[in-house]
N, C-alpha and C positions, 0 to 999 in steps of 0.2 A: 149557380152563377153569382149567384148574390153575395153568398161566402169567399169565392174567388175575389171577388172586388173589395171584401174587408181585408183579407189580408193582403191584397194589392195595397189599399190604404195606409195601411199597417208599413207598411215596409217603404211606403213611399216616405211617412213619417217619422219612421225609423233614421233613414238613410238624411232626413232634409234635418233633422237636429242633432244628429252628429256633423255634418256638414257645420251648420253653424255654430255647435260647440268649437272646431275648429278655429272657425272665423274668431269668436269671442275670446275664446283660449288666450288668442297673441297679444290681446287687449285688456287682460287682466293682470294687476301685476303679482309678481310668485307667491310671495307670500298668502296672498287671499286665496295662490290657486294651490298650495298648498293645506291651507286651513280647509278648501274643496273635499277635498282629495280623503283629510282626513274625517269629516263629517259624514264623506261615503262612506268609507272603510267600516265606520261605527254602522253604520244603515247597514252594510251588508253583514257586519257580524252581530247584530239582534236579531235578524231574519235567519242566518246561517248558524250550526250550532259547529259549525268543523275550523281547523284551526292549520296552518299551514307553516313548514320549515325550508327557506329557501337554503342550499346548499352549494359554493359560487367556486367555480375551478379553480380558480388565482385565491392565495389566501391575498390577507391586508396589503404583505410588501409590494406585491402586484408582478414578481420575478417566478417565483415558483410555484407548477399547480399545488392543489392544496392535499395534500394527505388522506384527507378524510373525502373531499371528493375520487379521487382513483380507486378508495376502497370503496367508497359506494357503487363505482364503476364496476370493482370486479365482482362485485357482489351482486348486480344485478346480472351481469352479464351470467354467473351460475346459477342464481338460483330465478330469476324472473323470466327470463331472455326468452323461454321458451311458450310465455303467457301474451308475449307483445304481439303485434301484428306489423308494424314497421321495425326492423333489426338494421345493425350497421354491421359489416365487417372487413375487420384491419386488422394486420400486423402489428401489434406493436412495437415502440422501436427496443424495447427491454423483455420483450416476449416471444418466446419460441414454438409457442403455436397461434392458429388464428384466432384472434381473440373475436366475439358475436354478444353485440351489446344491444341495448334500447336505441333505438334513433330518434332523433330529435323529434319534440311537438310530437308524442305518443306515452300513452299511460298503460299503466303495467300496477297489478293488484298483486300484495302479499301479508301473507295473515300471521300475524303473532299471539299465541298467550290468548285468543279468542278476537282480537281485535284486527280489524281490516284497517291496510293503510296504502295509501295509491301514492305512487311514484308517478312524476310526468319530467321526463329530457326535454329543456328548452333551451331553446339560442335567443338571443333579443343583439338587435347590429345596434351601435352608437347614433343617437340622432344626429352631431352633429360631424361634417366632413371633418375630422381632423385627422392629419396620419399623426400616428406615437411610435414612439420606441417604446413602451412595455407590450410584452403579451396581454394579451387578453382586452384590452384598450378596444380594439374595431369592433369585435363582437364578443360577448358574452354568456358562455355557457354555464348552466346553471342546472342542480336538478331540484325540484320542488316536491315536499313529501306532505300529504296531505291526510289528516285522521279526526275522529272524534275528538271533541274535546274532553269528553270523560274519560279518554285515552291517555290526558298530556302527562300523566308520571309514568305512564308506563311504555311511552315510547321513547321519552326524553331521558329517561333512568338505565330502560332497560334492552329494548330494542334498536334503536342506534347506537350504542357501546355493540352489541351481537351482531349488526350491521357493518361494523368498521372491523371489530376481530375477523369474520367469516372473510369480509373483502379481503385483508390484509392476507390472510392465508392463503386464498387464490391467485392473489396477485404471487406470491413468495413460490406457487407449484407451476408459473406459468414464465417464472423469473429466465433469462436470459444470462447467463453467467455473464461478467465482463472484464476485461482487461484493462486499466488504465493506467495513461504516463501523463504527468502533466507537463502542461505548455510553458515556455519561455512568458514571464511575469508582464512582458512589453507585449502581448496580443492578448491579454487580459480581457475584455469587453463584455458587461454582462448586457449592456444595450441589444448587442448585436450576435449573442448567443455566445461568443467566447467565453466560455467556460474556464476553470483554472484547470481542467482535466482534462484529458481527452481518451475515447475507448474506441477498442472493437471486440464483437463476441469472442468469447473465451471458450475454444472447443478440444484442448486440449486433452487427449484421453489415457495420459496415464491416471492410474489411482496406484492404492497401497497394494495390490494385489501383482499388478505389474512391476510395484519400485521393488531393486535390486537392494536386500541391506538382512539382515539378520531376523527370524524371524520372532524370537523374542523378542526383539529392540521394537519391531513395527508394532505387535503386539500393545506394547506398554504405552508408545508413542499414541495409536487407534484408542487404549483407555482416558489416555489424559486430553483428547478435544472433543471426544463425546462427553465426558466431566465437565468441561471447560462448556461447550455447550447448552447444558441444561445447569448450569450453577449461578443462574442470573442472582435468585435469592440470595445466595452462600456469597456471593461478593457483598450485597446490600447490607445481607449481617454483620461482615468482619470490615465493612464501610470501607472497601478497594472497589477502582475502578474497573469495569468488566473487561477486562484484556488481560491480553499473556503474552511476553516476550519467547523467541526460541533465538539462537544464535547457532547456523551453522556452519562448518567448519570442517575443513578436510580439503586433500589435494583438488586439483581441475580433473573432473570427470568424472567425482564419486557420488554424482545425484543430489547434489545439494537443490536446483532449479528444478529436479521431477521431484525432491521430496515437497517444494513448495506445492506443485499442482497436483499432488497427491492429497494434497489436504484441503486443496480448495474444492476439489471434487466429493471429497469426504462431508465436507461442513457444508459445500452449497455457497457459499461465499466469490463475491468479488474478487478478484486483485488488482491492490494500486502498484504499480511498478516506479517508486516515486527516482526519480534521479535528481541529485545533490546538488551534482555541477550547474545547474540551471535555476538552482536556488540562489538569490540574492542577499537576504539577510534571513535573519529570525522571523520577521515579521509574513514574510513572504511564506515561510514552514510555516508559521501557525494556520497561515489563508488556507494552505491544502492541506493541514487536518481538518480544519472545520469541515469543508468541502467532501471529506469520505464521509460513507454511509456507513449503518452499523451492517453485521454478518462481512464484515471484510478481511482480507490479510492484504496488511501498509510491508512492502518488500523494499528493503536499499539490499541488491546487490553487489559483492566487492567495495565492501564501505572501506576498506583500508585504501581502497587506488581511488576513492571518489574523490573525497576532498582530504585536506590535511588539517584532521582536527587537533593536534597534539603538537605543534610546529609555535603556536602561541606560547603554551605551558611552559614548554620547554626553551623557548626565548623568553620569558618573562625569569626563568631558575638562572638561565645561566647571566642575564643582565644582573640580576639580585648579587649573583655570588664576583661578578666584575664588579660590583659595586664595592664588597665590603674587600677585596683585595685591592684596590685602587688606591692611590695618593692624592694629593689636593693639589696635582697639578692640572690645571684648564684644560676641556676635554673638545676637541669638532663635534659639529653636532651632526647626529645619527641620518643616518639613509632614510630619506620614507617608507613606508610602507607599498613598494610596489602593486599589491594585489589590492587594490579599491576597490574594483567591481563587487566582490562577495566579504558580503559584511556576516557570513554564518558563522557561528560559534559553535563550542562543544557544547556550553551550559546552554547555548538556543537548543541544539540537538538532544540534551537530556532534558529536557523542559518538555521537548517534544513527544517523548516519550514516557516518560515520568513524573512530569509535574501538574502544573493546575488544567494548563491545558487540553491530558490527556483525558480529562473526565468527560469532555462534551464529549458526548455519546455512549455508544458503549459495545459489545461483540465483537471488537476488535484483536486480531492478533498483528503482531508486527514479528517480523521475521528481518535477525541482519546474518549475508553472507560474507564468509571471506576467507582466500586459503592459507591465511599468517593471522592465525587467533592472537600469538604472542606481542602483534604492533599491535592492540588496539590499545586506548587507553581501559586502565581498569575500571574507571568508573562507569564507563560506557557500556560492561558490558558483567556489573555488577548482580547479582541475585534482586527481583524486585524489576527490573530494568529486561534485562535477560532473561529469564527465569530458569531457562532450560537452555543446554548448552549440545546440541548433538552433535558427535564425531561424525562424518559419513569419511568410512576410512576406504581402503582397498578391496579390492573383491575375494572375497574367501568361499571353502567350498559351500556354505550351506545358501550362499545370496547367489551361488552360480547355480544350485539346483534351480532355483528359480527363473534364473534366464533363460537356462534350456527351457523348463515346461514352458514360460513364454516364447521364446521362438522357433521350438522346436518340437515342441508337446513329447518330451521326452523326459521319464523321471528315474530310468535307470540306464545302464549302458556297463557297459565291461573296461572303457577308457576312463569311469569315474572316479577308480583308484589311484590313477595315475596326474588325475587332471588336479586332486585334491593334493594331491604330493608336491607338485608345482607350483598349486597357487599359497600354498603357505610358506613356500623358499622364495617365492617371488613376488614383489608389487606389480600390482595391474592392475588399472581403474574398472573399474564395471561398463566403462565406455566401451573399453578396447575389447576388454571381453561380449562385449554383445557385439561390435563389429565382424568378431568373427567368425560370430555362429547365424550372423545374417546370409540369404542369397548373395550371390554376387550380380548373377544377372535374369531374367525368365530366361532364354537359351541355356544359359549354364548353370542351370537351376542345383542348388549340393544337394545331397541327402544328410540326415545327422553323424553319418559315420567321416563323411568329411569334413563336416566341419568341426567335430570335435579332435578327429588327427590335424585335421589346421591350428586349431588351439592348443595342441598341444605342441606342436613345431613352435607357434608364436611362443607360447609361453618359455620353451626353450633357450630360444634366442633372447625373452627377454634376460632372462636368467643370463645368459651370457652376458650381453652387455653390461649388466649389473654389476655384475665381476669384474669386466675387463675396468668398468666406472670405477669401481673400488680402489683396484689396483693402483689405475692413473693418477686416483684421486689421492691413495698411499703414498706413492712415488712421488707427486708433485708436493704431500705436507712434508715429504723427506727431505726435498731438494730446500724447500723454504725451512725444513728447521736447519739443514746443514748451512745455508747460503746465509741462513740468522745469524746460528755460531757463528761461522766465517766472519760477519761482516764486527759480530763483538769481540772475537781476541783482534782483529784487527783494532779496532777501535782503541782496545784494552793497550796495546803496541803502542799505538800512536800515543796516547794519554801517556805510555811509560815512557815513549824517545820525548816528547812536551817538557816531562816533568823534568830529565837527565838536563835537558837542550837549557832548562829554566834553570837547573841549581850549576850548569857549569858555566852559563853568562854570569850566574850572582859569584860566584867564585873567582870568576875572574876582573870582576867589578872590585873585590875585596884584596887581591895582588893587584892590580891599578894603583890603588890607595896607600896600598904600604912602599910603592914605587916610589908614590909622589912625595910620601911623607921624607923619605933616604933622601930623595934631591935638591929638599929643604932644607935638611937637615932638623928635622923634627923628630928622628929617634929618641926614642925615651934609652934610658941607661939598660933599663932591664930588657927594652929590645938585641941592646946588641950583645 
């Protein structure tokens, strides 16, 4: 009984001088309770021989979590999570499975190299009521890692660098592939989360295995981004920035957009889907490179229909060359420039790609489509810039073996002599040829023998029309080269009755004169 009432005591006094620390607290001013605070700190690390690293969600800028805490995240979440006794779990929004972490205000033990070091998840709320626009402003999460202090080089050297790779690596196997297009430059808001980007998962399932194309070429193409890859060093060495251009090129429907997410699937990689037209100046491209991440492929689409980058160049040639054929007679002054709204240039766009800019970061690939290689400009699509230039051409037979096994699980057949006969007399995209070795419907479900005599009637026909195209297209250069002629001996005609019609007025201008001169009587002797 007597022990109950000491610690009854105890706790009474406990409770009545933090009470009053309270009271006193608001009547001290900061500084002193500062100088407090730190007088303790020393009191408690004489007593204490352990030493603590807090770790805070928000880096400095106070906009984005911080790096090195989300790897701490996924690092404890694998290799702690299962030592904790309160767990949190969630989705994350960039992760495709359930991620199971420490949860707040709970400690989690792990041993390094011989040394024990304790992890605790804490939240602490703002004392005072204010709302913010930053994140992390209301409440503050933070994880706090606590170890001996005969420890401090060798968790500070060696263990937290092992801590941030292992996280980073789990985060990267738990990654969320994404797709992203950026927003219109007027709903910008980092206040309010507007992002310069926007996404949704990317669950696209083609790969190389599925893309229709040659199997050599796929081959070679599979060597050069597992190279690209693991080549972080071999750029450091030859001091280039970690990217690689591709530029693809070929009709509509020869897989240029599957061979993109062929490779995004390959490498694991993001895709930004950037679009031009919604671009306002250079300035604006620089903001959404900054803005990607590294392991990504930056895609412009049909860059030749985007914007018109070569429309300057070539009105700046031909103003040049009206200049130096000009006279010194006073000229009106020139049309504005209609298009204000977009101030992007080609040299923004190669800058973008190739200049100082492109160094921030790095794992990047950029990929430009388009199916008129021959209008781009050439600097645009330069070695260095470009780097690799892939055809994706027509479907031929050995990228049709392929389709079939894909949709058909078929690798030989008795129509394949004939199907290869056809497609090398004929164009036809790899679209059209997979449409027709697709079902048409579950009722009318084909079998392979249908749908390979279907492709081969299509391919017939296309083959016809390609003829009859030829033909008309023959017939119609023939009518314009004849209607050409035509229209130059005409020309040629008229120029000849001009020249007759000119020398028989000067002729008769010249008997006028010798009229006038007889009536004058101005004949010379030797006239008459």
């Amino acid at each position: 009984m007597a022990m109950m009432d000491k610690w009854t005591g105890l706790g009474s006094a406990l409770a009545s001088f933090f009470f009053l620390w309270s009271v006193v607290q608001n009547h001290i001013p900061v500084a002193f309770r500062y100088r407090l605070s730190t007088w303790g700190n020393k009191l408690v690390s004489f007593f204490s021989p352990y030493l603590e690293i807090t770790i805070n969600e928000y880096g400095a800028e106070g906009f984005h979590r911080s790096d090195f805490y989300l790897a701490v995240e996924g690092y404890l979440s694998d290799a702690c999570a299962r030592r904790a006794r309160k767990l949190r779990a969630e989705l994350g929004k960039n992760s495709k499975k359930l991620q199971v972490s420490v949860d707040d205000n709970d400690e989690v033990t792990d041993a390094f190299a011989g040394a024990t070091i304790w992890w605790y998840a804490c939240k602490q709320f703002a004392g005072s009521q204010v709302i913010s626009f930053y994140p992390g402003e209301e409440e503050r999460r933070f994880y706090r890692v606590i170890f001996h202090q005969r420890h401090r080089d060798l968790v500070v050297d060696r263990y937290l660098p092992y801590v941030r790779e292992e996280g980073r690596a789990v985060t990267d196997r738990n990654h969320q592939r994404r797709l992203f297009t950026n927003n219109p430059s007027g709903s910008w808001n980092s206040y309010r989360g507007k992002n310069v980007w926007s996404h949704v998962p990317f669950e696209h399932p083609a790969t190389f295995d599925t893309l229709t194309m040659d199997p050599d070429d796929k081959e070679e193409i599979l060597d050069e981004l597992q190279a690209f890859r693991e080549a972080k060093d071999y750029y450091t060495k030859v001091g280039k920035p970690w990217k690689r251009g591709y530029l693809l090129y070929g009709p509509p429907g020869t897989g240029k957009s599957t061979m993109i997410v062929a490779m995004a699937n390959f490498l694991d990689y993001d895709v930004y889907d950037l679009e031009l037209t919604a671009v306002k100046n250079n300035t604006e491209l620089r903001k959404l490179f900054i803005e990607t991440t590294g392991k990504s492929i930056i895609v412009v689409e049909d860059i030749d229909c985007s914007v018109d980058l070569t429309g300057k160049r070539k009105d700046k040639k031909a103003e040049k060359k009206a200049d130096a054929d000009s006279d010194d007679k006073p000229k009106l002054p020139m049309e504005p420039d209609k298009d204000e709204g977009s101030k992007m240039t080609l040299s923004g766009l190669l800058n973008f790609i190739d200049g100082l800019w492109s160094a921030c970061g790095g794992e990047r690939i950029i990929i430009f489509t388009t199916n008129h290689k021959d209008k781009l400009d050439p600097a645009l699509i330069r070695r260095g810039r470009m780097d690799r230039h892939i055809q994706m051409s027509y479907c031929r037979f050995r990228a049709f073996k392929v389709l079939a096994k894909n949709y058909l699980d078929v690798e030989e057949h008795e129509l394949f002599g004939q199907i290869a006969q056809l497609l090398e007399e004929t164009d036809m995209s790899p679209a059209d040829v997979a449409e027709n070795l697709m079902p048409m419907s579950k009722k009318k479900k084909r079998d392979a023998n249908a749908c390979f005599e279907g492709l081969v009637e299509a391919l017939k026909q296309a083959r016809q029309e390609a003829a009859a195209k030829a033909l008309a297209e023959a017939a119609k250069a023939k009518e314009e080269a004849e209607a050409k002629e035509k229209a130059e001996a005409e020309a040629k005609e008229a120029k000849e009755k001009d020249k007759a019609a000119a020398e028989a007025t000067e002729n008769r201008g010249e008997d006028k004169g010798k009229d006038s001169k007889m009536s004058n009587g101005e004949i010379k002797e030797g006239d008459k």
